[in-house]
CHARMM internal coordinates of N, CA and C (Angstrom, degrees):
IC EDIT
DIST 1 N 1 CA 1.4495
DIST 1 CA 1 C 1.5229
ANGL 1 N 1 CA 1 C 110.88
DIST 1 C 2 N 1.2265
ANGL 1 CA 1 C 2 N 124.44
DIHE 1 N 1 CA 1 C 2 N 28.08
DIST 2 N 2 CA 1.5468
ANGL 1 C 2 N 2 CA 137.96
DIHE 1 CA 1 C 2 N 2 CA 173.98
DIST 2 CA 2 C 1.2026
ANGL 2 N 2 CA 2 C 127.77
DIHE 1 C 2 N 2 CA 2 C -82.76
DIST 2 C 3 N 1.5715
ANGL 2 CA 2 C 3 N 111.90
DIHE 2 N 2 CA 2 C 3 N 0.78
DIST 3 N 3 CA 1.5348
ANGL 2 C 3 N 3 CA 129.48
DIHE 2 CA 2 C 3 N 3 CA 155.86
DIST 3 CA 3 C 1.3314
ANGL 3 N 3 CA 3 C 110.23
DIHE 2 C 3 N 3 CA 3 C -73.22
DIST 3 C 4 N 1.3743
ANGL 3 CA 3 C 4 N 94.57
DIHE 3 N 3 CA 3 C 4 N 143.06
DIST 4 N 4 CA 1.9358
ANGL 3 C 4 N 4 CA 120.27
DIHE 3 CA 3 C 4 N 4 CA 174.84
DIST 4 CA 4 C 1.5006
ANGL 4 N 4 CA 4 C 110.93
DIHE 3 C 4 N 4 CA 4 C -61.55
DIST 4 C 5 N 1.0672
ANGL 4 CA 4 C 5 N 106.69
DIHE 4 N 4 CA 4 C 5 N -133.92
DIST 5 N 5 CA 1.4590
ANGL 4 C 5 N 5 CA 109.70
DIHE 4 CA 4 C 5 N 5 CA -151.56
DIST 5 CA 5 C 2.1790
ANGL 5 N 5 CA 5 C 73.65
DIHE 4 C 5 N 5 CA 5 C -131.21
DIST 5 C 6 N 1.6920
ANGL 5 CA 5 C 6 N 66.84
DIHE 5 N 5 CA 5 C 6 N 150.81
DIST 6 N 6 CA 1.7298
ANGL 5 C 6 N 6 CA 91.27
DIHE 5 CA 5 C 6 N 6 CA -166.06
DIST 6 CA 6 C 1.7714
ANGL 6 N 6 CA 6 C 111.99
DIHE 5 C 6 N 6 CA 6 C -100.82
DIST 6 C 7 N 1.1441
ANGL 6 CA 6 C 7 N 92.88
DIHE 6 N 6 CA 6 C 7 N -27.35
DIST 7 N 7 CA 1.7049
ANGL 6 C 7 N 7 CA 110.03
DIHE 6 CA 6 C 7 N 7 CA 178.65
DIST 7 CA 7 C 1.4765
ANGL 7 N 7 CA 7 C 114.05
DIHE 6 C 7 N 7 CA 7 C -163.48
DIST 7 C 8 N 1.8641
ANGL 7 CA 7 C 8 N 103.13
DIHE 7 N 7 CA 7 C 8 N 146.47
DIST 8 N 8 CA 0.8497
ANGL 7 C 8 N 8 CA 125.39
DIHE 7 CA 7 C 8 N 8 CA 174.99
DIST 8 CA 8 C 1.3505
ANGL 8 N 8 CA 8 C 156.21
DIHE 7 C 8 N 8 CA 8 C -95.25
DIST 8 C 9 N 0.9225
ANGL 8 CA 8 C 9 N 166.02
DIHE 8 N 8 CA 8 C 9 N 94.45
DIST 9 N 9 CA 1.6902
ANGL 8 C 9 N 9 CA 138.93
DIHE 8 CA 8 C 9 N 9 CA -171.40
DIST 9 CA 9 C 1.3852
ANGL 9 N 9 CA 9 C 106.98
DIHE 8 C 9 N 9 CA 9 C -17.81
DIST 9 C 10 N 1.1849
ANGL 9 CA 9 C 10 N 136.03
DIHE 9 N 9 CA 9 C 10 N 145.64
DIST 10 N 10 CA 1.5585
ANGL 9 C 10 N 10 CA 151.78
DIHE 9 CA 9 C 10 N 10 CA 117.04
DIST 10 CA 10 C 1.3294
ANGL 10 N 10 CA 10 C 115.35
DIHE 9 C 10 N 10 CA 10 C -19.32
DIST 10 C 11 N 1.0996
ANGL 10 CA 10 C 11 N 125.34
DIHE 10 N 10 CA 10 C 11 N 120.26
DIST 11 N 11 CA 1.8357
ANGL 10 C 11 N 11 CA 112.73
DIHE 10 CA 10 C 11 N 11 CA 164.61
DIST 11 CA 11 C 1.7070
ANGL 11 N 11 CA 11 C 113.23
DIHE 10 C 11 N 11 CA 11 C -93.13
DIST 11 C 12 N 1.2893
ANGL 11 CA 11 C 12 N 115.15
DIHE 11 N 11 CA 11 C 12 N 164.16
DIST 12 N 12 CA 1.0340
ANGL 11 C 12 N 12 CA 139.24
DIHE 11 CA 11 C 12 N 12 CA -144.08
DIST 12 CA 12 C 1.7663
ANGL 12 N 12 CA 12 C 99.90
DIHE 11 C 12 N 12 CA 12 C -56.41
DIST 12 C 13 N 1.6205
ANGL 12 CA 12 C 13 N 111.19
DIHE 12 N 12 CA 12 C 13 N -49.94
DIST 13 N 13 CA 0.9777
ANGL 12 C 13 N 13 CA 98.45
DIHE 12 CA 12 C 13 N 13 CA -167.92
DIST 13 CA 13 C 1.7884
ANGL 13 N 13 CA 13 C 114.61
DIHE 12 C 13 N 13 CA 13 C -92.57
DIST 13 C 14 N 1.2018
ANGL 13 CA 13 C 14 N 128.06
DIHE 13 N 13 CA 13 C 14 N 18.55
DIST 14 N 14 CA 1.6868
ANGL 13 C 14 N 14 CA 134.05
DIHE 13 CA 13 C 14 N 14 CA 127.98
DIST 14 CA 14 C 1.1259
ANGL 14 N 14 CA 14 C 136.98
DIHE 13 C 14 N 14 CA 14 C -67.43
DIST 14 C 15 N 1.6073
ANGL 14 CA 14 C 15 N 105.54
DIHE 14 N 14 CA 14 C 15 N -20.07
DIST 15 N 15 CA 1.5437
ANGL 14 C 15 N 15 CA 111.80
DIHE 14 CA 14 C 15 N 15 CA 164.66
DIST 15 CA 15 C 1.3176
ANGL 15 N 15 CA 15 C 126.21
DIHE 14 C 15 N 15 CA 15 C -76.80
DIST 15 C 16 N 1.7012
ANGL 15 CA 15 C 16 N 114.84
DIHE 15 N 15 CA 15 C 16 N -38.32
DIST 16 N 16 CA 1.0461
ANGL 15 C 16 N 16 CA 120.96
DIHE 15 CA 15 C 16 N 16 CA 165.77
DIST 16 CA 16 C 1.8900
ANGL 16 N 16 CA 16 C 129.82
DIHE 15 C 16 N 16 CA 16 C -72.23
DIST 16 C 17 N 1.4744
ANGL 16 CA 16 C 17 N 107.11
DIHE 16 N 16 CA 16 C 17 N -8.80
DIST 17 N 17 CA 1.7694
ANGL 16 C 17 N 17 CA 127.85
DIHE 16 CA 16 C 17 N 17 CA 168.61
DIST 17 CA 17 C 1.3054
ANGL 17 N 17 CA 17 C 74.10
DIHE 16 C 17 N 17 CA 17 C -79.31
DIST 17 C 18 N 1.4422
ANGL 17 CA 17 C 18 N 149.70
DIHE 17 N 17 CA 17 C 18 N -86.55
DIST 18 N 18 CA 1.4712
ANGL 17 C 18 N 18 CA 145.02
DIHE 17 CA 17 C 18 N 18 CA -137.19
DIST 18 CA 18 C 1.6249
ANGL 18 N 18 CA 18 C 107.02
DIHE 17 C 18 N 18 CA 18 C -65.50
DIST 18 C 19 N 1.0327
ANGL 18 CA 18 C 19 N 138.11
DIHE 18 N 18 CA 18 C 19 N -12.97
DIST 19 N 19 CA 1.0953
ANGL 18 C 19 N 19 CA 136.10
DIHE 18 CA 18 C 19 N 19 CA 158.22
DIST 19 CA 19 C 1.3295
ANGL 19 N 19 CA 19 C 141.15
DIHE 18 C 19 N 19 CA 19 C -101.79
DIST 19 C 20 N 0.9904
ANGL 19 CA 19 C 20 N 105.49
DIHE 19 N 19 CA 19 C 20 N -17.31
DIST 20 N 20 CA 1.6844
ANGL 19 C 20 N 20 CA 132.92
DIHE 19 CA 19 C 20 N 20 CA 130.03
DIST 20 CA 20 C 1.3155
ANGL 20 N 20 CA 20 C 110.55
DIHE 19 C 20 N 20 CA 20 C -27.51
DIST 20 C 21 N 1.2605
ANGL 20 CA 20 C 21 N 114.30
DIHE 20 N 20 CA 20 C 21 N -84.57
DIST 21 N 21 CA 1.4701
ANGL 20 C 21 N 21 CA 118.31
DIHE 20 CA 20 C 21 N 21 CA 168.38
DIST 21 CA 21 C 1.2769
ANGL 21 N 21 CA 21 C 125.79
DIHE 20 C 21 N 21 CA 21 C -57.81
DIST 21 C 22 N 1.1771
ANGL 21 CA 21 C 22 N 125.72
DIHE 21 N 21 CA 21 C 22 N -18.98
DIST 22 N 22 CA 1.0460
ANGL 21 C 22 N 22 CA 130.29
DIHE 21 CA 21 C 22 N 22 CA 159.73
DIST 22 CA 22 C 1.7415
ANGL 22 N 22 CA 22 C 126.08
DIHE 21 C 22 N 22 CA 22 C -71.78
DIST 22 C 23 N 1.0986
ANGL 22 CA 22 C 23 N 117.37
DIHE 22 N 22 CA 22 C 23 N -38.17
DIST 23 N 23 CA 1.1060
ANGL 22 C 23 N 23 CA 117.88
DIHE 22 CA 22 C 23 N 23 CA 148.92
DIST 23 CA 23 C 1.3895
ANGL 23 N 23 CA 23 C 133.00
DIHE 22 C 23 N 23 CA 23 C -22.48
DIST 23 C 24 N 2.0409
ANGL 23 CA 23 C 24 N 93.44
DIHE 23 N 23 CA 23 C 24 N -71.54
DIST 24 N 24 CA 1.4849
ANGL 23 C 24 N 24 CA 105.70
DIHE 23 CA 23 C 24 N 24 CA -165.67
DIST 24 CA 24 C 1.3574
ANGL 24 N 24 CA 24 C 105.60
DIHE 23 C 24 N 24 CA 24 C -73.04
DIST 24 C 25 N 1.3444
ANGL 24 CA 24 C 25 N 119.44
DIHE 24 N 24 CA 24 C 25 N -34.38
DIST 25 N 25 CA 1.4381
ANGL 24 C 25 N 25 CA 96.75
DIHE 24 CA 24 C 25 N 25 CA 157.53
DIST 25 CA 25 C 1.9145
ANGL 25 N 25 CA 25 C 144.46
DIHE 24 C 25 N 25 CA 25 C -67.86
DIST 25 C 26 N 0.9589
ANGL 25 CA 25 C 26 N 86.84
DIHE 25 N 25 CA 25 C 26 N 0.66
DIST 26 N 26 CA 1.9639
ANGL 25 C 26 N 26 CA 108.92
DIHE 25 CA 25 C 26 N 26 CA 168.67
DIST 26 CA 26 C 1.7753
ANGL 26 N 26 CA 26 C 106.41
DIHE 25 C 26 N 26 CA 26 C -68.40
DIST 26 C 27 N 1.8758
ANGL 26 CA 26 C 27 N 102.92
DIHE 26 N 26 CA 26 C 27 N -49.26
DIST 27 N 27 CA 0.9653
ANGL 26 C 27 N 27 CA 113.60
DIHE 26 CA 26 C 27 N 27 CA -161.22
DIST 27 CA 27 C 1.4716
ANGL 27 N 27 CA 27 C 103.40
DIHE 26 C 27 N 27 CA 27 C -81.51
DIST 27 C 28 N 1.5411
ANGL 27 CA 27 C 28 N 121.60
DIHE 27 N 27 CA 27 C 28 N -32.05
DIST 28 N 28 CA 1.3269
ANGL 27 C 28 N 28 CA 137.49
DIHE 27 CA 27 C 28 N 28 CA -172.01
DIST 28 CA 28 C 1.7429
ANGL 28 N 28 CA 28 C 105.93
DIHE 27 C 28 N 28 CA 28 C -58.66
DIST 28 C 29 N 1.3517
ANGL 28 CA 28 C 29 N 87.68
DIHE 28 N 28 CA 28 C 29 N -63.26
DIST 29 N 29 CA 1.4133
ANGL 28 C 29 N 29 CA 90.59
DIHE 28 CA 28 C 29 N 29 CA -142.53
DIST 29 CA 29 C 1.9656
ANGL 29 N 29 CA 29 C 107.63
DIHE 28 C 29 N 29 CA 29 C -98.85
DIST 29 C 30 N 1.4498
ANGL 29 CA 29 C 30 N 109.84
DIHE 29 N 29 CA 29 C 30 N -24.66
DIST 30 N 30 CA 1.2663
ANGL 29 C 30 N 30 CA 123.37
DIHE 29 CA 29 C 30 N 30 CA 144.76
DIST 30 CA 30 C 2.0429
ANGL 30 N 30 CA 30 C 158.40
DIHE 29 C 30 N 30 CA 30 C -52.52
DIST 30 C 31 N 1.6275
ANGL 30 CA 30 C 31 N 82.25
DIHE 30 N 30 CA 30 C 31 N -52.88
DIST 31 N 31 CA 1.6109
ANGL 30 C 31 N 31 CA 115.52
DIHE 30 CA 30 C 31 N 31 CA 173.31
DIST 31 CA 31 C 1.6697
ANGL 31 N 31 CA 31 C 105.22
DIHE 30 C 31 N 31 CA 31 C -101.84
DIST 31 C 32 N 1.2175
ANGL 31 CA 31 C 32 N 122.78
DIHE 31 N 31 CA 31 C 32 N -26.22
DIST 32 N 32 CA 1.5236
ANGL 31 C 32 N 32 CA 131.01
DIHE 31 CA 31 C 32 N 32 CA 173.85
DIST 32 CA 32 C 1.5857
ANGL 32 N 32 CA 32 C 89.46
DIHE 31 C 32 N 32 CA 32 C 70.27
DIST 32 C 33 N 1.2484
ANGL 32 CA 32 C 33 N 135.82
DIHE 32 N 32 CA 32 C 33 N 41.96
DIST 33 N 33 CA 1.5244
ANGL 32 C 33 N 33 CA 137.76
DIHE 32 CA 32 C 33 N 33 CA -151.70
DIST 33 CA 33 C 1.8335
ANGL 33 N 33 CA 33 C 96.51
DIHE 32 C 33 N 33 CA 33 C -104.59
DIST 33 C 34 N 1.4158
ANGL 33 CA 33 C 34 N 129.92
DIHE 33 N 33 CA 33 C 34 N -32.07
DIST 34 N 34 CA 1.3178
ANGL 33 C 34 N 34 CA 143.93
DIHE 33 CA 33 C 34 N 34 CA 162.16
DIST 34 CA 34 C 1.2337
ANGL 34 N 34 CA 34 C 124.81
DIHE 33 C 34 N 34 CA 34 C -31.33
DIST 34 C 35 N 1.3031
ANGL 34 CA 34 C 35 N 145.41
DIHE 34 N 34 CA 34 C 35 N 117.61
DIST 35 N 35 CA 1.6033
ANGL 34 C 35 N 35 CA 125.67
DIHE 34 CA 34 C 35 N 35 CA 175.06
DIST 35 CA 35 C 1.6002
ANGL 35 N 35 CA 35 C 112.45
DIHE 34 C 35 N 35 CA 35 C -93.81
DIST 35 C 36 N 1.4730
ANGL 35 CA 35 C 36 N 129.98
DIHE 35 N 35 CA 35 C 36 N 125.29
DIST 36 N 36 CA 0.9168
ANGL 35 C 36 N 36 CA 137.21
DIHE 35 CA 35 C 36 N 36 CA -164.77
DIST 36 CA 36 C 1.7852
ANGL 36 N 36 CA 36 C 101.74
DIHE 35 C 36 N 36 CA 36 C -46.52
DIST 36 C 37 N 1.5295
ANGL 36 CA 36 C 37 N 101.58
DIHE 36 N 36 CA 36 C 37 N 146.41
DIST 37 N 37 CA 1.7147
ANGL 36 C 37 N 37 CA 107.35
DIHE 36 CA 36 C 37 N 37 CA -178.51
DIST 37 CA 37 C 1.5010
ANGL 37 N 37 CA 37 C 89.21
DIHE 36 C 37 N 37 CA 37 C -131.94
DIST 37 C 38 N 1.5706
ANGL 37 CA 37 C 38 N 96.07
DIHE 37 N 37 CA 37 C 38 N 160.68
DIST 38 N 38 CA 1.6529
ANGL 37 C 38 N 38 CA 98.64
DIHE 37 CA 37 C 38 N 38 CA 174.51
DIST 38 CA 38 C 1.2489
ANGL 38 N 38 CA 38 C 119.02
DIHE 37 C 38 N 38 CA 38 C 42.65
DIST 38 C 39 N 1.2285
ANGL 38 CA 38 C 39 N 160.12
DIHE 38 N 38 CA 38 C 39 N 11.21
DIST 39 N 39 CA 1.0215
ANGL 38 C 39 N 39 CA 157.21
DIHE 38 CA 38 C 39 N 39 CA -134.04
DIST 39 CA 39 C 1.4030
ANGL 39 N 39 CA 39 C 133.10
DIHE 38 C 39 N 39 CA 39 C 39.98
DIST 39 C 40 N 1.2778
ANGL 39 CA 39 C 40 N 121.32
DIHE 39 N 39 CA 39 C 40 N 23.94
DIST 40 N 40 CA 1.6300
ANGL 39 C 40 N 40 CA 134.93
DIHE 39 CA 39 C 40 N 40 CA 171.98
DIST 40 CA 40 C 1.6192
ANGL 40 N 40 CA 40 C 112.00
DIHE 39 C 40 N 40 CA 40 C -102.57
DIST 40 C 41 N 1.2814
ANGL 40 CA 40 C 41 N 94.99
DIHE 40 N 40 CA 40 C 41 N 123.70
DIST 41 N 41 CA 1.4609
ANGL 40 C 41 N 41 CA 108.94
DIHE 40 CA 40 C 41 N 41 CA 176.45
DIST 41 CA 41 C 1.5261
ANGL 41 N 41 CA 41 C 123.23
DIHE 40 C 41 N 41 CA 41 C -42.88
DIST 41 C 42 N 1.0892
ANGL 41 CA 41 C 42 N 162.05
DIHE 41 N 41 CA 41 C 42 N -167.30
DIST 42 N 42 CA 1.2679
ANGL 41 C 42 N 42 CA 175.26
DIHE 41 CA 41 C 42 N 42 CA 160.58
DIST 42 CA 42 C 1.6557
ANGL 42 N 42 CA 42 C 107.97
DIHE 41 C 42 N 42 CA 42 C -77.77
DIST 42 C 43 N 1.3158
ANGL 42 CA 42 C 43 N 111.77
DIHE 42 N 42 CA 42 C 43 N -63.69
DIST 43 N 43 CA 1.2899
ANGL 42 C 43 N 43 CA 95.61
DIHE 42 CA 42 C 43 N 43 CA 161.78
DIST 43 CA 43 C 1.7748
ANGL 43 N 43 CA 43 C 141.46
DIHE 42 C 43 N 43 CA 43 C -98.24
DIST 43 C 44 N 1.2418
ANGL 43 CA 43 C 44 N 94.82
DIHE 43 N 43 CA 43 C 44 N 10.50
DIST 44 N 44 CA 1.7132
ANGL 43 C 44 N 44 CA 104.76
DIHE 43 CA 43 C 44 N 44 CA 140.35
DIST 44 CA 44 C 1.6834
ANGL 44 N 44 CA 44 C 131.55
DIHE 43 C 44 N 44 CA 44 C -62.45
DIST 44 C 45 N 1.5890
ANGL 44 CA 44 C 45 N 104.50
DIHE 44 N 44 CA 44 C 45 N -39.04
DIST 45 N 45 CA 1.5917
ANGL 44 C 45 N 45 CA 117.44
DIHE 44 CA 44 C 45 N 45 CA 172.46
DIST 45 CA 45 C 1.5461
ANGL 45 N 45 CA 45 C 111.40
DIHE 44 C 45 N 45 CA 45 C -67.23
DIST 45 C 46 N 1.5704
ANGL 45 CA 45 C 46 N 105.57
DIHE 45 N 45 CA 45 C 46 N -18.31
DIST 46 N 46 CA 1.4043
ANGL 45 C 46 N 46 CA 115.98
DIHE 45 CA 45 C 46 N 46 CA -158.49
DIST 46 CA 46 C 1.7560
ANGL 46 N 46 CA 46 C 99.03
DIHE 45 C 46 N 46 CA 46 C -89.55
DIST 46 C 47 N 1.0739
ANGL 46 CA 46 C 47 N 107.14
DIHE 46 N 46 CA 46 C 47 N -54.50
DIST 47 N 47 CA 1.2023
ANGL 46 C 47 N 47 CA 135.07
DIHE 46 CA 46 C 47 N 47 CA -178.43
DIST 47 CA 47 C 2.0937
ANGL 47 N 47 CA 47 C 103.54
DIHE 46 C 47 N 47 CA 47 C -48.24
DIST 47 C 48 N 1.3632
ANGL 47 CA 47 C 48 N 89.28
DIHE 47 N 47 CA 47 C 48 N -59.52
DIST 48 N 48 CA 1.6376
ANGL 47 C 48 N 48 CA 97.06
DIHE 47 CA 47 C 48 N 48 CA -170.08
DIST 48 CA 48 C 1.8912
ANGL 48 N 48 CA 48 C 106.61
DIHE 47 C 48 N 48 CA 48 C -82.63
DIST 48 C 49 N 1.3412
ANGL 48 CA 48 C 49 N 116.79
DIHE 48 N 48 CA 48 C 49 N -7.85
DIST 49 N 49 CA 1.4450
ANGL 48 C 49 N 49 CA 114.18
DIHE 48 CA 48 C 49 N 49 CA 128.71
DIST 49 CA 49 C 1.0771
ANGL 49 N 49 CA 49 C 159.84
DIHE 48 C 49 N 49 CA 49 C -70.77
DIST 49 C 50 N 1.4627
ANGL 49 CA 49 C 50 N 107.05
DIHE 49 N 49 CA 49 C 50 N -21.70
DIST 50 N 50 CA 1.9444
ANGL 49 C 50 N 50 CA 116.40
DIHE 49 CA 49 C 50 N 50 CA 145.91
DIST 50 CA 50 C 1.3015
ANGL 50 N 50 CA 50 C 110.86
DIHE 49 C 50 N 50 CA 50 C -74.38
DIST 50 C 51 N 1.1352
ANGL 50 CA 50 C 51 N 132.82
DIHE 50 N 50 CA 50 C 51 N -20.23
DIST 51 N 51 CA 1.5105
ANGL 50 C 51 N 51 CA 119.13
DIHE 50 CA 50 C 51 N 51 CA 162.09
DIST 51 CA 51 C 1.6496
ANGL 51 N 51 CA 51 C 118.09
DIHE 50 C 51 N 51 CA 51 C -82.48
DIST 51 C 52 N 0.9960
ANGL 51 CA 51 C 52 N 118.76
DIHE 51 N 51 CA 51 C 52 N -12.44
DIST 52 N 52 CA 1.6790
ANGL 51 C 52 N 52 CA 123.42
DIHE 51 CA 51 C 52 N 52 CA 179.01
DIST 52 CA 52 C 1.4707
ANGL 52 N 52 CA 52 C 113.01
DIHE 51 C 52 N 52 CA 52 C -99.98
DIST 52 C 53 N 1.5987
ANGL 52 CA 52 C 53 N 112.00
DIHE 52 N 52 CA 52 C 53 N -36.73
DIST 53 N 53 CA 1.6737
ANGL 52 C 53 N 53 CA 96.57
DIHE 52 CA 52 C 53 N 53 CA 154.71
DIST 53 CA 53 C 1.2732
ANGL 53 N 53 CA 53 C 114.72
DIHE 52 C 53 N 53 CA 53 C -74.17
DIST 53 C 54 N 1.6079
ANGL 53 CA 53 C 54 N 137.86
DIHE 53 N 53 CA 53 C 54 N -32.67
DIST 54 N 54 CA 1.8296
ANGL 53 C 54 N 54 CA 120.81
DIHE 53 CA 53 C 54 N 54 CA 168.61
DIST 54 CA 54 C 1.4148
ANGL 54 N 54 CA 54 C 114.55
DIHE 53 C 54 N 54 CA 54 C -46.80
DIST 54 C 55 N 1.4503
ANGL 54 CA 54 C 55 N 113.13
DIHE 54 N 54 CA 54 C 55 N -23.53
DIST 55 N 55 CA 1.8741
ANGL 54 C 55 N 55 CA 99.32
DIHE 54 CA 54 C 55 N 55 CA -164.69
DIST 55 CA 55 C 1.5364
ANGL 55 N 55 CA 55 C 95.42
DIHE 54 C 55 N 55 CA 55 C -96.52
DIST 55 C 56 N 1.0589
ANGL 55 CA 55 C 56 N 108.55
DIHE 55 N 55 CA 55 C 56 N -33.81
DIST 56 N 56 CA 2.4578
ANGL 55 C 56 N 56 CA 119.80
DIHE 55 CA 55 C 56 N 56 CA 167.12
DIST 56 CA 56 C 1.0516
ANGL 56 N 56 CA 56 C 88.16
DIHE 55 C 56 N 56 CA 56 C -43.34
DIST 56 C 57 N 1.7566
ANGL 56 CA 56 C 57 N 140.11
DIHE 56 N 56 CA 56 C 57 N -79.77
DIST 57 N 57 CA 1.3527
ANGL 56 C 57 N 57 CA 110.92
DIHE 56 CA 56 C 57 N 57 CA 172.55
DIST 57 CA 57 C 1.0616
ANGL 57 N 57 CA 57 C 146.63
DIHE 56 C 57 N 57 CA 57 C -80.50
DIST 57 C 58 N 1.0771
ANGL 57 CA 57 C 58 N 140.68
DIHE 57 N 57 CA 57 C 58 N 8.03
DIST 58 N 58 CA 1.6189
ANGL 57 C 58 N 58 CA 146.70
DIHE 57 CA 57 C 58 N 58 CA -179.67
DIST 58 CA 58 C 1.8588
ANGL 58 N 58 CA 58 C 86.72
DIHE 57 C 58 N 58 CA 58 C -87.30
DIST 58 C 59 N 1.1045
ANGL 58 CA 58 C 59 N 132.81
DIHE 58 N 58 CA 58 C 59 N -44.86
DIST 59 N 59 CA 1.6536
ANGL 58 C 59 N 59 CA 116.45
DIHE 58 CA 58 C 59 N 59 CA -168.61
DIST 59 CA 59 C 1.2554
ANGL 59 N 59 CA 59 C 89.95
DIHE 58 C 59 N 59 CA 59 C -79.65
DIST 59 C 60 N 1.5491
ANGL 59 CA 59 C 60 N 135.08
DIHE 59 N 59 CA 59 C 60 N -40.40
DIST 60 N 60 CA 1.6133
ANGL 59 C 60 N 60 CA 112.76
DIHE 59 CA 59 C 60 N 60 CA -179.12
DIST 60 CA 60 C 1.3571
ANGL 60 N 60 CA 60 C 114.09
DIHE 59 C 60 N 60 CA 60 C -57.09
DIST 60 C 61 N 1.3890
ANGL 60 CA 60 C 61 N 131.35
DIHE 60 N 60 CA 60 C 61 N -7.75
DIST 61 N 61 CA 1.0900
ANGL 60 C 61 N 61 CA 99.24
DIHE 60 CA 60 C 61 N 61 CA -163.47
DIST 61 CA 61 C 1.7682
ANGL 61 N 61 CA 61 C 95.07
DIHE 60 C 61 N 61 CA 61 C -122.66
DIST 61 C 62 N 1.3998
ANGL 61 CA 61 C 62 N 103.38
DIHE 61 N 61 CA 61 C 62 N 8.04
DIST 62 N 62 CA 1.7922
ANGL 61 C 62 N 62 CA 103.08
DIHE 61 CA 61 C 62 N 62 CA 177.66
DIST 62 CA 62 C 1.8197
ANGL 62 N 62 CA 62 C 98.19
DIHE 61 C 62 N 62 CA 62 C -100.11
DIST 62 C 63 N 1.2323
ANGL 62 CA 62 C 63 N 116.92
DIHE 62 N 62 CA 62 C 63 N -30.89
DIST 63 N 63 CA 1.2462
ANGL 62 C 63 N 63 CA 120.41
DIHE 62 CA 62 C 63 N 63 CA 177.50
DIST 63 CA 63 C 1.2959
ANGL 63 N 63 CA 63 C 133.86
DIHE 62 C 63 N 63 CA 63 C -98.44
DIST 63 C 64 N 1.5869
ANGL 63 CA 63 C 64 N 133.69
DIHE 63 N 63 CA 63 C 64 N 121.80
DIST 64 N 64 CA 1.3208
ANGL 63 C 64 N 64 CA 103.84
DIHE 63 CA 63 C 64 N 64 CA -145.16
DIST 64 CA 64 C 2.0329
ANGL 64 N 64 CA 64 C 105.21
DIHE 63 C 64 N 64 CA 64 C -97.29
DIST 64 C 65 N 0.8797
ANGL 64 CA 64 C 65 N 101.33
DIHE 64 N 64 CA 64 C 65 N 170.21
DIST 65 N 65 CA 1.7061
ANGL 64 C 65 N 65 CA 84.48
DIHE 64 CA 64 C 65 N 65 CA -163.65
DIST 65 CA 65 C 1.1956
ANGL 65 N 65 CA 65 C 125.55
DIHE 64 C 65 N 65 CA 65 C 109.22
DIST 65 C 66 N 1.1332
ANGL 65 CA 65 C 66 N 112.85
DIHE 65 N 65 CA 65 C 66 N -58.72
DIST 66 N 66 CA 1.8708
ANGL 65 C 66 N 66 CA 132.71
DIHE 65 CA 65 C 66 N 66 CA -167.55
DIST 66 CA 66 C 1.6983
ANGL 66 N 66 CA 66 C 86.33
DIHE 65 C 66 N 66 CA 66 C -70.76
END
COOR INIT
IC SEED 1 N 1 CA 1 C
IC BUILD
């Protein structure tokens, strides 16, 4: 049991990128409020921003720092 610590908290300023993204996906994929880019719908952008703030935190909290 001479291993460290396995996970971390998030610091402040990954939490606030994660809600960020979290947002735009509120706005994406909810309010349809997004204007399509590249050819992805509004709530496709929305969508692939609740998955990009889950991984903002899942590495904050495997990496310590982030």
């Amino acid at each position: 049991m001479g291993r460290g610590r396995m996970n971390f908290a998030p610091r402040m300023p990954t939490i606030i990128v994660a809600l960020a993204l979290v947002l735009i996906g509120l706005l994406g994929t909810f309010a349809g409020m997004l204007p399509a880019i590249a050819g992805l719908s509004s709530q496709t952008i929305g969508a692939w921003a609740f998955v990009a703030a889950a991984v903002v935190l899942f590495v904050g909290m495997i990496f310590e720092g982030i």
